[in-house]
KETIDREN-302829 format. One record per residue (C-alpha): residue number from 1; x, y, z. Coordinates in steps of 0.05 Angstrom, whole numbers, plus 5000, padded with zeros to 4 digits. Layout:
% residues N
(site NUM (X Y Z));
...
% end
This chain:
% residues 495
(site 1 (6246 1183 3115));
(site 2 (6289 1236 3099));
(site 3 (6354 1254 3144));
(site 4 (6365 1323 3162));
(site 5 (6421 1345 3126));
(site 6 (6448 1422 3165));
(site 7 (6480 1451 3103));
(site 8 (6533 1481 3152));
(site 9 (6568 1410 3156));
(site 10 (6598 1415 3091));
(site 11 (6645 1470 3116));
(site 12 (6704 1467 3165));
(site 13 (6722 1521 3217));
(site 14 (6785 1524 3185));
(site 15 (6754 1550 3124));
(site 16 (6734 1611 3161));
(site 17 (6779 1678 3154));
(site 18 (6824 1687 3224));
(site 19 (6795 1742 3256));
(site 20 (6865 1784 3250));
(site 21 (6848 1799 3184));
(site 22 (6801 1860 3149));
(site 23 (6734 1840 3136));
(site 24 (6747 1893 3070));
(site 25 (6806 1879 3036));
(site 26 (6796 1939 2989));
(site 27 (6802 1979 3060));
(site 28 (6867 1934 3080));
(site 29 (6892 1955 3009));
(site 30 (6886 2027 3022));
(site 31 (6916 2028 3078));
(site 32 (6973 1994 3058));
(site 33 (6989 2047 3005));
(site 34 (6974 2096 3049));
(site 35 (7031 2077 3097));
(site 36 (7070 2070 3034));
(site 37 (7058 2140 3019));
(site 38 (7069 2165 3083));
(site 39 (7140 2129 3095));
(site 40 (7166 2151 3022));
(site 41 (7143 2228 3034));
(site 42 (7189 2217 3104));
(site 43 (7244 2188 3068));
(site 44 (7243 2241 3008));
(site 45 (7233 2303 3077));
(site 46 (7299 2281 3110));
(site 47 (7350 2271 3050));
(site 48 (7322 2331 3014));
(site 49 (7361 2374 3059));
(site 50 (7423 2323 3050));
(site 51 (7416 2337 2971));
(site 52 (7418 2406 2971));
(site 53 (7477 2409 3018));
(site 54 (7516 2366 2971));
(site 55 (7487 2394 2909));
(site 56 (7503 2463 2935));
(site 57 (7579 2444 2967));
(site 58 (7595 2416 2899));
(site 59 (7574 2478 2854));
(site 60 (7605 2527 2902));
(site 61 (7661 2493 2914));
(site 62 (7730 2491 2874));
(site 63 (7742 2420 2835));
(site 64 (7786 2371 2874));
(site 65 (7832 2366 2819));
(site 66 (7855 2404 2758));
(site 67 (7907 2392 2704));
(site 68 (7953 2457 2679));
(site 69 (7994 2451 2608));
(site 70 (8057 2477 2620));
(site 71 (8085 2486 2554));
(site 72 (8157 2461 2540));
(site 73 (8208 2452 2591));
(site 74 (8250 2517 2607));
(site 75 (8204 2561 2588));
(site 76 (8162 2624 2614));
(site 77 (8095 2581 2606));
(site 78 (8117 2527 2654));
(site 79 (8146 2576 2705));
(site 80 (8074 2615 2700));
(site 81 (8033 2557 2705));
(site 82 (8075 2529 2767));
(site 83 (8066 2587 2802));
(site 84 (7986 2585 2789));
(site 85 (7992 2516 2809));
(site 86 (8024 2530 2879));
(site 87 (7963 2580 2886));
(site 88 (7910 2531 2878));
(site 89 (7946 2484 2921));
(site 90 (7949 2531 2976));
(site 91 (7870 2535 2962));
(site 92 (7860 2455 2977));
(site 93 (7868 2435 2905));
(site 94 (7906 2378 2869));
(site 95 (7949 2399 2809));
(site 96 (7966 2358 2748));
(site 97 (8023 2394 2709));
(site 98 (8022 2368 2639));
(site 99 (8078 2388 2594));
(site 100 (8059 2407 2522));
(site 101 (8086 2426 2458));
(site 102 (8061 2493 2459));
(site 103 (8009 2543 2444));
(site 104 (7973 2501 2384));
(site 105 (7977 2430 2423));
(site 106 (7947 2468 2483));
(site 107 (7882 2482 2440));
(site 108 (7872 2416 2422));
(site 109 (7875 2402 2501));
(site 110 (7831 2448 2526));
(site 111 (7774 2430 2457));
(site 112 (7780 2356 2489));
(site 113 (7778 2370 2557));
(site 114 (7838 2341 2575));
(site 115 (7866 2403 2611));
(site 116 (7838 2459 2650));
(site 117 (7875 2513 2630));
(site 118 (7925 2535 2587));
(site 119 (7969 2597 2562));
(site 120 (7967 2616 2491));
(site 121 (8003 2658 2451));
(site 122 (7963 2699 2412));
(site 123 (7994 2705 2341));
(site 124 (7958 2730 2289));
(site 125 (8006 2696 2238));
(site 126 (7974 2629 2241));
(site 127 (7918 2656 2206));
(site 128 (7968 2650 2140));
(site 129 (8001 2584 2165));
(site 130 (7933 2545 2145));
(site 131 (7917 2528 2224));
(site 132 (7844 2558 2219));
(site 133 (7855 2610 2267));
(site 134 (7791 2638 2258));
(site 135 (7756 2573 2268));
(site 136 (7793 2572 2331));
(site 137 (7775 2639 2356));
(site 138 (7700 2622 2344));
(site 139 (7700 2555 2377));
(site 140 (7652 2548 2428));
(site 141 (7692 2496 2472));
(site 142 (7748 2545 2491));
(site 143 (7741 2617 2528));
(site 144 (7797 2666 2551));
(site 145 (7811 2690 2626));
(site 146 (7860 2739 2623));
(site 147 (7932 2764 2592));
(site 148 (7979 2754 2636));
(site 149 (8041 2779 2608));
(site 150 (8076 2803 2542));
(site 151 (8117 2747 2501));
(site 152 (8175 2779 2462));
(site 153 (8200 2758 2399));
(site 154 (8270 2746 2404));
(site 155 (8329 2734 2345));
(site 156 (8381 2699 2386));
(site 157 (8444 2690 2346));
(site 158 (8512 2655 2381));
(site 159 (8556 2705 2392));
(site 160 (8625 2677 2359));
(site 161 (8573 2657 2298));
(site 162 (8587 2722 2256));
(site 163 (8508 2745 2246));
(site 164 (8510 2813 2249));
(site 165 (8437 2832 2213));
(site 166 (8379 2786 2194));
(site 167 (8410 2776 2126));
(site 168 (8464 2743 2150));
(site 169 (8415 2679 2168));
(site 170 (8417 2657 2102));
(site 171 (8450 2585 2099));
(site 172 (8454 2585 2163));
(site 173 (8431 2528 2224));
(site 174 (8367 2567 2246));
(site 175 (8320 2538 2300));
(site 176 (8250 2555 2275));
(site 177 (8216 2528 2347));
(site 178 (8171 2458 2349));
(site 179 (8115 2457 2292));
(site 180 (8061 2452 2342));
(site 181 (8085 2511 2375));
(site 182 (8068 2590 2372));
(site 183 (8135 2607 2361));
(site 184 (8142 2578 2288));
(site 185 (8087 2612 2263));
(site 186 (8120 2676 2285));
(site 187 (8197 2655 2270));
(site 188 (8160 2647 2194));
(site 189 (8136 2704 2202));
(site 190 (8192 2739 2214));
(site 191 (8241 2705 2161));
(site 192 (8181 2730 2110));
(site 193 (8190 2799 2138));
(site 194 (8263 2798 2130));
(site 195 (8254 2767 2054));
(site 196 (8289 2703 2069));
(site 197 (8252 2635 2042));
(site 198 (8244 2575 2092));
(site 199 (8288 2537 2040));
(site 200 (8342 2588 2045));
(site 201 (8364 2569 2110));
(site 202 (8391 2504 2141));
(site 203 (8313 2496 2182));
(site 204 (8304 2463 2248));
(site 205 (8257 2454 2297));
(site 206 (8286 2454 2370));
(site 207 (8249 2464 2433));
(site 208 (8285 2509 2492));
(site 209 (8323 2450 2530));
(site 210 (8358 2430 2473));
(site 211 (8370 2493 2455));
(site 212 (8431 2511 2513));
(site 213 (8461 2450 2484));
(site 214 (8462 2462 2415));
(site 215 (8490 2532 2418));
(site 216 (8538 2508 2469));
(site 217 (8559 2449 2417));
(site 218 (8566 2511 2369));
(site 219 (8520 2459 2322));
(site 220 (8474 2515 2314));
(site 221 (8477 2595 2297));
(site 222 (8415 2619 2317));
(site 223 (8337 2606 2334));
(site 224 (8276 2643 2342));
(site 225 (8239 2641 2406));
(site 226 (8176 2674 2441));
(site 227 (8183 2686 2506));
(site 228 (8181 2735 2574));
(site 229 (8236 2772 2583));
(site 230 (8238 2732 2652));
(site 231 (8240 2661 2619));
(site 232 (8300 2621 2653));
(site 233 (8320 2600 2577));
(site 234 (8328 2674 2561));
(site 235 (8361 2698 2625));
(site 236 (8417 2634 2610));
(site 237 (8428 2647 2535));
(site 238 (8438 2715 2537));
(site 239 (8455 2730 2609));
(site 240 (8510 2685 2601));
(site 241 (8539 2729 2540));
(site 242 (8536 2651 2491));
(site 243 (8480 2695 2445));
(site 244 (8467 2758 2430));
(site 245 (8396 2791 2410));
(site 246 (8384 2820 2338));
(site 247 (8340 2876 2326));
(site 248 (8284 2871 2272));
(site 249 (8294 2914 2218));
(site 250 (8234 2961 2199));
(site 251 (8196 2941 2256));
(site 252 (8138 2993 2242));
(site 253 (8123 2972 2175));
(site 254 (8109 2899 2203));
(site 255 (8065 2925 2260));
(site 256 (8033 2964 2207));
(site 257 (8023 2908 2162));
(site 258 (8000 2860 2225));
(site 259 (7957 2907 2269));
(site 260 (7950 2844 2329));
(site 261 (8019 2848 2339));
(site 262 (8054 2889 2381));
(site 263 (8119 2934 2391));
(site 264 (8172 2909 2444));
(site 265 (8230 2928 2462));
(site 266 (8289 2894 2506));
(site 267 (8324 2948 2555));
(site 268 (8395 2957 2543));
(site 269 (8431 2914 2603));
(site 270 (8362 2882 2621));
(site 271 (8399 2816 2630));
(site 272 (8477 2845 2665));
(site 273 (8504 2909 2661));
(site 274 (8581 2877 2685));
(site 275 (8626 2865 2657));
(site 276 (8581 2891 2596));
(site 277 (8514 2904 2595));
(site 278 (8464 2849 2559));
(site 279 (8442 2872 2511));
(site 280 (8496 2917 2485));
(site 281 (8441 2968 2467));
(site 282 (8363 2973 2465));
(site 283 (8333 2916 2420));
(site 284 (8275 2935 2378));
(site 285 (8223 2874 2378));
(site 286 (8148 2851 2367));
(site 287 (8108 2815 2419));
(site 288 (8040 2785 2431));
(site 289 (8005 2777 2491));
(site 290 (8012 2702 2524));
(site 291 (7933 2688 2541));
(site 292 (7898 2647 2598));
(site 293 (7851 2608 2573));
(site 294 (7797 2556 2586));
(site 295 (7748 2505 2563));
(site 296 (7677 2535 2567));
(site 297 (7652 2472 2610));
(site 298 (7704 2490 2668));
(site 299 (7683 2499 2734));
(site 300 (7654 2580 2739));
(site 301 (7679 2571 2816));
(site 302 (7754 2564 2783));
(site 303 (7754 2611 2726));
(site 304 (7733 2666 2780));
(site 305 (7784 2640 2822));
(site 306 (7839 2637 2781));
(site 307 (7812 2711 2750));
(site 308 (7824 2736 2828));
(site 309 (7893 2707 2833));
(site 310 (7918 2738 2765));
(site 311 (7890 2805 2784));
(site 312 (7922 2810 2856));
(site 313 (7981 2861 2868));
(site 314 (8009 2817 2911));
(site 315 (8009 2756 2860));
(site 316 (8036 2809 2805));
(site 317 (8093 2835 2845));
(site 318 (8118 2767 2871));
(site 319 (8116 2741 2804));
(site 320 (8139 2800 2763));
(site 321 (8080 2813 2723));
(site 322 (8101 2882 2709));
(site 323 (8044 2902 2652));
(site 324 (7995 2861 2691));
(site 325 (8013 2910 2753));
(site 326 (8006 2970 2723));
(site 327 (7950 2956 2667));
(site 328 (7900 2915 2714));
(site 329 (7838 2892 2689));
(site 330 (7851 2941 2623));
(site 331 (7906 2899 2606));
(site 332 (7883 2828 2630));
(site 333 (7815 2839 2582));
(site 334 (7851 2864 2525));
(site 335 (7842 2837 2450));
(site 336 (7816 2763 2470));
(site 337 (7816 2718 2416));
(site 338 (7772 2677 2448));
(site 339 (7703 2699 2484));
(site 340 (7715 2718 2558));
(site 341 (7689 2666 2607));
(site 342 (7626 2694 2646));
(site 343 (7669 2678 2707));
(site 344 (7719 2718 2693));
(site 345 (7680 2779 2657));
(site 346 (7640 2784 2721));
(site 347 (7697 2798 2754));
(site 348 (7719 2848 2707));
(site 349 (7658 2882 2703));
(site 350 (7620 2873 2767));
(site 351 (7557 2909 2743));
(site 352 (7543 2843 2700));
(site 353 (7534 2814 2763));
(site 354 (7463 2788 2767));
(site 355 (7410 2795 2839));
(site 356 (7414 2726 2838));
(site 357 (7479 2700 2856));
(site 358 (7495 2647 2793));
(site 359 (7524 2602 2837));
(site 360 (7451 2589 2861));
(site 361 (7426 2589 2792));
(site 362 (7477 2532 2790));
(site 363 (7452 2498 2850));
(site 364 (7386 2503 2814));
(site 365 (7406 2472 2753));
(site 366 (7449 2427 2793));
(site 367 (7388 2400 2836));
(site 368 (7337 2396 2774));
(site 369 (7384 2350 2739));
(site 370 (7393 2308 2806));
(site 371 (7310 2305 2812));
(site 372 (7305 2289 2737));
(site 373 (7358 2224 2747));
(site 374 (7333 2207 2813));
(site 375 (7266 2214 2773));
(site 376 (7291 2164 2724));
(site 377 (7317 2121 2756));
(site 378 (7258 2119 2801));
(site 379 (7218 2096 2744));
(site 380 (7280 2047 2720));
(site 381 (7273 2023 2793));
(site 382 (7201 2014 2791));
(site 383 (7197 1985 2727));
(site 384 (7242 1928 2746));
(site 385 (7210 1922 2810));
(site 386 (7138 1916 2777));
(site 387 (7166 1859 2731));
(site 388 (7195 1826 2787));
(site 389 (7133 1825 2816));
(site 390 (7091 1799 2760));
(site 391 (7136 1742 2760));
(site 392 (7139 1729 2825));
(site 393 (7047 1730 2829));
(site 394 (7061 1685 2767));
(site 395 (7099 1643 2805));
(site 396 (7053 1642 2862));
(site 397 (6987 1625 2816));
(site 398 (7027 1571 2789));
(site 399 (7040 1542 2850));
(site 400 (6966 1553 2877));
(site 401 (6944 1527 2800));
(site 402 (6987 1458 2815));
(site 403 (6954 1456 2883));
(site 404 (6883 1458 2855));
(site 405 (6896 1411 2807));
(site 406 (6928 1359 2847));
(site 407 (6859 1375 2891));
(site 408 (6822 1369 2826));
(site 409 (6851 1295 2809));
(site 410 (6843 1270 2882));
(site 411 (6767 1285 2879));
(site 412 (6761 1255 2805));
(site 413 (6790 1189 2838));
(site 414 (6729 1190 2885));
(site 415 (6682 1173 2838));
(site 416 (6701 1111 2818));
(site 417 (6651 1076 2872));
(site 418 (6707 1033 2895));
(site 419 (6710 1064 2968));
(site 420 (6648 1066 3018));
(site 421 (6623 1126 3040));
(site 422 (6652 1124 3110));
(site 423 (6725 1132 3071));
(site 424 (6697 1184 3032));
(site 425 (6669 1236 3073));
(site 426 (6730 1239 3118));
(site 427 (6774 1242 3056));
(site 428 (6718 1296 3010));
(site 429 (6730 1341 3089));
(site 430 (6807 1347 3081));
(site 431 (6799 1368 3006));
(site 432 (6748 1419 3019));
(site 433 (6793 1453 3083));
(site 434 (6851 1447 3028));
(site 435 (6817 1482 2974));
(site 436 (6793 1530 3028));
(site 437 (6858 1551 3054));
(site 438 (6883 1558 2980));
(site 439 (6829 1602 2972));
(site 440 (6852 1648 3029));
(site 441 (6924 1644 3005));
(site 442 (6910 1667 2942));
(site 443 (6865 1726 2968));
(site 444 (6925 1744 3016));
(site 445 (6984 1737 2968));
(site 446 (6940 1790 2915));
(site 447 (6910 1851 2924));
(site 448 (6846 1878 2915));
(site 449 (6863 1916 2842));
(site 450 (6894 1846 2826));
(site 451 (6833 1801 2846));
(site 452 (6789 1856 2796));
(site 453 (6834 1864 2739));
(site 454 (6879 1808 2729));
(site 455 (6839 1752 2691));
(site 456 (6886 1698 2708));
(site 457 (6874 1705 2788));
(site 458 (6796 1716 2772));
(site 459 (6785 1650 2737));
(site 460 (6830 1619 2791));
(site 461 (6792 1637 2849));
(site 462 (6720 1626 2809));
(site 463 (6755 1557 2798));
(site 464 (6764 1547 2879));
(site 465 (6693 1563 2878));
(site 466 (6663 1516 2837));
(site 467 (6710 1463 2861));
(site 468 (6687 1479 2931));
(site 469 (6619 1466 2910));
(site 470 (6630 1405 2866));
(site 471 (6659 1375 2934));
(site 472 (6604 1408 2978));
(site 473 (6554 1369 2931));
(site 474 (6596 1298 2936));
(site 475 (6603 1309 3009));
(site 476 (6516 1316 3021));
(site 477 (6510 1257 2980));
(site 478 (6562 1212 3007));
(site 479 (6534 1232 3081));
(site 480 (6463 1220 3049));
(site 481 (6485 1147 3032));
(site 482 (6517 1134 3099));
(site 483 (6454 1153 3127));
(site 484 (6410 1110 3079));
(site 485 (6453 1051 3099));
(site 486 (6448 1067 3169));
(site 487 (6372 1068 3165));
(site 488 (6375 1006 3116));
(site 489 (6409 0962 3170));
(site 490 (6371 0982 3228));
(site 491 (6311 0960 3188));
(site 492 (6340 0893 3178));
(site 493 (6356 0883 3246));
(site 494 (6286 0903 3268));
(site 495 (6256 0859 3227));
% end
């Protein structure tokens, strides 16, 4: 006689999925990314308005700091660039003042970024010096805001030194002004106007503070300098009556020969008019304009700034910015050397001014390049956190892998007849619940897109499968032999 075996004893309750659970994990998957979705779009609605604030504050705003070169100590550069500097401070910004050589030294800053802005002295003579002036003029890292004022050439000779006329320089201690300065190329300049070699006179290169001392040591006869009139060195030099002012000899023919330069004079008394005026009498000069300028990747937000400070009456009167005053924008635009900075020719000529406001073309720019990095580093982020992943579902299968075979070994064991059935069954029950909750695991800890696609998690759970129906198999016949035995002894007994 046969025992009625009900298939459905192979199989625990525990095997069966808790109820809490999707009966289509492809829906449960959905759903999941769906909320995903949902909570990113949220996320992306309530700091997008965040971004643009801060995109927008920082375009239209004026940097937090900026660095000035000042030019030597003493001179009409470093008062200029104070007084700027005081102006932006009053405006909520930090000032660096860096003192500098001069006008060549300032280039150099404002290629490499290192300063802001800078004055320059515009001197066509560098041209002939072997500096590359025209490589300068056309670089594309520097752009000009505005003259600000005039800088005279002056020949200041001591007074007790006997130097009536430029020819009288000749063997004598002449300052020709720092190398990396605007002022030697013109003080060459000058001493090749006169027809006096470099060679022919006792050369040296002294910035303004030393100069006071020098002349006051009588260890030097005279210097050439490129100043304002209103540069403290000047005003002490020759306001003091220590040096006296030489006129340059056949001034036209040198502005005729060097068309950026041009004529200056030095009023008669402009320095004291008691006990004797200073100057004596008018001195005929040359002078150049000293130019603002600017790298081209400065803030637009300063440049027009700084444009509106030069150009304000008030600003020019204060600071006695005479030419400025009375020439305006005429004289603040005229012969750059450099290309005017958008900032600063929008101010200049207002009908360049676009619909569209450029500090929102700015903010445009500004917020594409913060989408593009938040873009890529979105992906970055993703990237990372995909790999992470992989390992960590590696890590998982391997542990569920371990699992099965441990399962795996345990059943092998069982076939070695040396147990009775009534220790196997109980034993071949545990196994199956254990390779039944493994199973669930594994279809909880990947999804759907996983369970189709990866091949590793495929041939894992097809494993569980067949494993659950190798132990299925042992489990009907090991109850089958329990009940033959049963059957077996109850015939003994009966007979």
């Amino acid at each position: 006689m046969t025992p009625d075996v009900n298939p459905s004893e192979g199989k625990s309750p525990e095997a069966e999925p808790p109820d809490a659970e999707p009966t289509d994990p492809l829906d449960h998957f959905l759903q999941r990314r769906r909320r995903q979705l949902q909570i990113a779009t949220a996320v992306a609605l309530v700091l997008l308005p965040v971004l643009i604030h801060v995109v927008y504050r920082s375009v239209t705003s004026l940097p937090s700091r900026v660095t000035l070169a000042t030019g030597p100590e003493g001179g009409r550069y470093e008062q200029f660039m104070l007084q700027l500097g005081r102006e932006l401070e009053q405006r909520g910004v930090t000032v660096t003042q860096r003192r500098t050589a001069g006008s060549l030294e300032h280039l150099e800053l404002l290629r490499s970024g290192q300063v802001d802005l800078a004055l320059y002295q515009a001197n066509p003579v560098q041209e002939s010096t072997g500096s590359d002036r025209q490589k300068n003029a056309g670089s594309n890292r520097v752009a000009f805001v505005a003259n600000v004022y005039s800088e005279v050439a002056h020949l200041l000779v001591r007074s007790d030194a006997g130097i009536s006329t430029p020819a009288d320089l000749a063997g004598r201690r002449v300052s020709l002004a720092p190398e990396e300065s605007g002022d030697h190329g013109m003080a060459r300049m000058l001493l090749d106007h006169f027809g006096i070699a470099t060679d022919d006179v006792k050369a040296e290169f002294i910035d303004y503070l030393e100069l006071e001392d020098r002349f006051e040591a009588r260890t030097l006869d005279a210097a050439f300098i490129v100043v304002g009139l209103d540069a403290p060195v000047l005003q002490s030099l020759v306001g003091s009556g220590r040096c006296r002012l030489l006129s340059i000899p056949h001034r036209d023919a040198l502005l005729r020969r060097q068309p950026l330069i041009a004529g200056g004079t030095v009023p008669s008394g402009y320095f004291g008019v008691s006990p004797s005026p200073r100057p004596g009498q008018q001195v005929e000069t040359v002078s150049v304009h000293a130019q603002l300028l600017t790298g081209q990747e400065v803030s637009g937000v300063l440049v027009k700034a700084v444009t509106e400070i030069v150009l304000d009456p008030g600003f020019q009167k204060t600071h006695r910015l005479g030419e400025l005053l009375a020439g305006q924008a005429e004289f603040a635009r005229q012969q750059p050397e450099f290309t005017i900075h958008p900032a600063a020719m929008r101010i200049y000529d207002p009908k360049l001014r676009t619909l569209i406001d450029p500090a929102l073309v700015d903010i445009t720019e500004g917020l594409r390049s913060l989408i593009a990095s938040l873009l890529i580093a979105g992906v970055v982020a993703w990237r990372w956190w995909k790999r992470r992943q992989e390992y960590n579902e590696a890590h998982r299968l391997e542990t569920h892998v371990e699992a099965l075979e441990e399962i795996e070994q345990r059943q092998l064991e069982l076939d070695s007849g040396r147990m009775t059935a009534e220790h196997d069954i109980p034993e071949l029950q545990r196994m199956l619940d254990q390779v039944t909750k493994l199973r669930w695991r594994a279809l909880e800890d990947f999804s759907v897109h996983e369970q189709m696609e990866d091949a590793a998690v495929r041939t894992f759970l097809n494993v569980c499968n067949a494993l659950s129906s190798k132990i299925n198999a042992k489990l009907s016949r090991a109850r089958l032999d329990l009940r033959f035995d049963e059957l077996v002894k109850r015939d003994r007994e009966s007979s």
